[in-house]
C-alpha positions as CSV (number, residue, x, y, z in Angstrom):
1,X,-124.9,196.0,189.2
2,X,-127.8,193.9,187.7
3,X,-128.3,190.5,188.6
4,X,-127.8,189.9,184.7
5,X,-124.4,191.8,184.5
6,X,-123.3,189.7,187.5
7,X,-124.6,186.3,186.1
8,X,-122.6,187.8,182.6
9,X,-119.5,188.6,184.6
10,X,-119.3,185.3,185.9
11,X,-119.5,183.5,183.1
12,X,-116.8,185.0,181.5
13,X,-114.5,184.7,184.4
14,X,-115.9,180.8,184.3
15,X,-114.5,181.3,180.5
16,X,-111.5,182.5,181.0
17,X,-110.6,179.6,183.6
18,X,-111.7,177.1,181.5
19,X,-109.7,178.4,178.6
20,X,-106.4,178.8,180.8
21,X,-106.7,175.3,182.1
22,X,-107.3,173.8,178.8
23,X,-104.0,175.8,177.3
24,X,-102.1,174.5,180.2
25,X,-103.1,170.6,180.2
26,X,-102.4,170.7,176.5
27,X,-98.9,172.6,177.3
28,X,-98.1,170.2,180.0
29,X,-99.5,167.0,177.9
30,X,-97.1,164.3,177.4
31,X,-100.1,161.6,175.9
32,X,-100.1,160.5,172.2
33,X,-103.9,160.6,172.9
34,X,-103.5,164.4,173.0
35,X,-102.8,166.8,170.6
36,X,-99.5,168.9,170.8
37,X,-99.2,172.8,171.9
38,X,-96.6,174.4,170.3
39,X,-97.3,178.2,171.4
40,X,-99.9,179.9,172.9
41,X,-100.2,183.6,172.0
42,X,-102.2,186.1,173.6
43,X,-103.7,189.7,173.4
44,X,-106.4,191.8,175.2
45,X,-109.4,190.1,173.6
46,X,-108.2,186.7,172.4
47,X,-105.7,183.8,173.5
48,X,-104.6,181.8,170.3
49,X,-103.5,178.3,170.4
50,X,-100.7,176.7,168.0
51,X,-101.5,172.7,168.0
52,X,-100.3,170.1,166.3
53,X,-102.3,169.9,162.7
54,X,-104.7,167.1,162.7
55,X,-105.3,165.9,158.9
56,X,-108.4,164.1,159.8
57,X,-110.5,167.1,161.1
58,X,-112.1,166.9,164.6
59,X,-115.0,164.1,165.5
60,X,-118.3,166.3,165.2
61,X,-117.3,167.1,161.2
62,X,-116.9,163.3,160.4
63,X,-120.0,161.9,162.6
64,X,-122.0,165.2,160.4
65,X,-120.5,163.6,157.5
66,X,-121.4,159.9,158.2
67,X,-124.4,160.7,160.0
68,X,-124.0,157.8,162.2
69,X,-120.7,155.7,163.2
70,X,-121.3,151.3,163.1
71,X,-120.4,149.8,166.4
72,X,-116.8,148.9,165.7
73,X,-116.1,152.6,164.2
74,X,-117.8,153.9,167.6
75,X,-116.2,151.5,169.4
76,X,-112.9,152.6,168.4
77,X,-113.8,156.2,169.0
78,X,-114.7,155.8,172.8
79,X,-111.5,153.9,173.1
80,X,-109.5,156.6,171.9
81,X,-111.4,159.1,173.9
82,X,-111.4,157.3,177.2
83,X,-108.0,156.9,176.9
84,X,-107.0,160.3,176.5
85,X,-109.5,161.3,179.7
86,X,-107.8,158.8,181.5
87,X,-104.5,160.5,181.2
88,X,-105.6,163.9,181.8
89,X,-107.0,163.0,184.9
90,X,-104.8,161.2,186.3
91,X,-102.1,164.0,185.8
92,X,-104.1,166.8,185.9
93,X,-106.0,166.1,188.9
94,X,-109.1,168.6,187.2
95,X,-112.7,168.2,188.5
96,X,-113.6,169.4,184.7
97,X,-111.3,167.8,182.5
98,X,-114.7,168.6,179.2
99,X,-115.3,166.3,176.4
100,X,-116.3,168.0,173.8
101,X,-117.2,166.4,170.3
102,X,-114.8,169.8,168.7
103,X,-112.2,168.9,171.0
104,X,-111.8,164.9,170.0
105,X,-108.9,165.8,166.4
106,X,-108.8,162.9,164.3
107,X,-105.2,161.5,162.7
108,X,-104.4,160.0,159.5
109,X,-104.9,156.8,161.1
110,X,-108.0,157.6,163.5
């Protein structure tokens, strides 16, 4: 094996961990801050994921629409988000609980 079919290996198997943990803080998840699984399907290739429908979108589409958030809409934002890290570390205990700007769903009210 190549060095790059190793370093490709790994990766994925870094994937697939990180997709498993995900699906099972958000099965496990108890936090209003956190958006509900309701079933988590699987085949050879893909996993898919059955959440909680989130009218207002996710956090990267509305800062590409508004191309900047004002300090009290940002403000509110990091709130929301540091709240919802809190909880999953202190239940989950994971060293890498990710933040992701796709992962942040948006309700009707924020």
């Amino acid at each position: 094996m190549s060095f790059i079919e190793i370093n490709i290996k790994i990766s994925f198997q870094l994937l697939v961990i990180s997709v498993i943990t995900e699906r099972n803080a958000l099965a496990l998840s108890q936090s209003p801050m956190c958006v509900r699984l309701f079933y988590s399907l699987q085949t050879k290739s893909s996993i898919y994921l059955v959440m909680e429908y989130m009218v207002g979108g996710d956090l990267k589409s509305l800062l590409s629409v508004c191309g900047y958030f004002d300090e009290a809409m940002a403000t509110f934002y990091c709130a929301e988000i540091a709240l919802a890290l809190q909880y999953l570390h202190r239940y989950f205990q994971e060293d890498f609980v990710v933040c992701k700007f796709i992962n942040s769903q948006i309700t009707a009210t924020g």
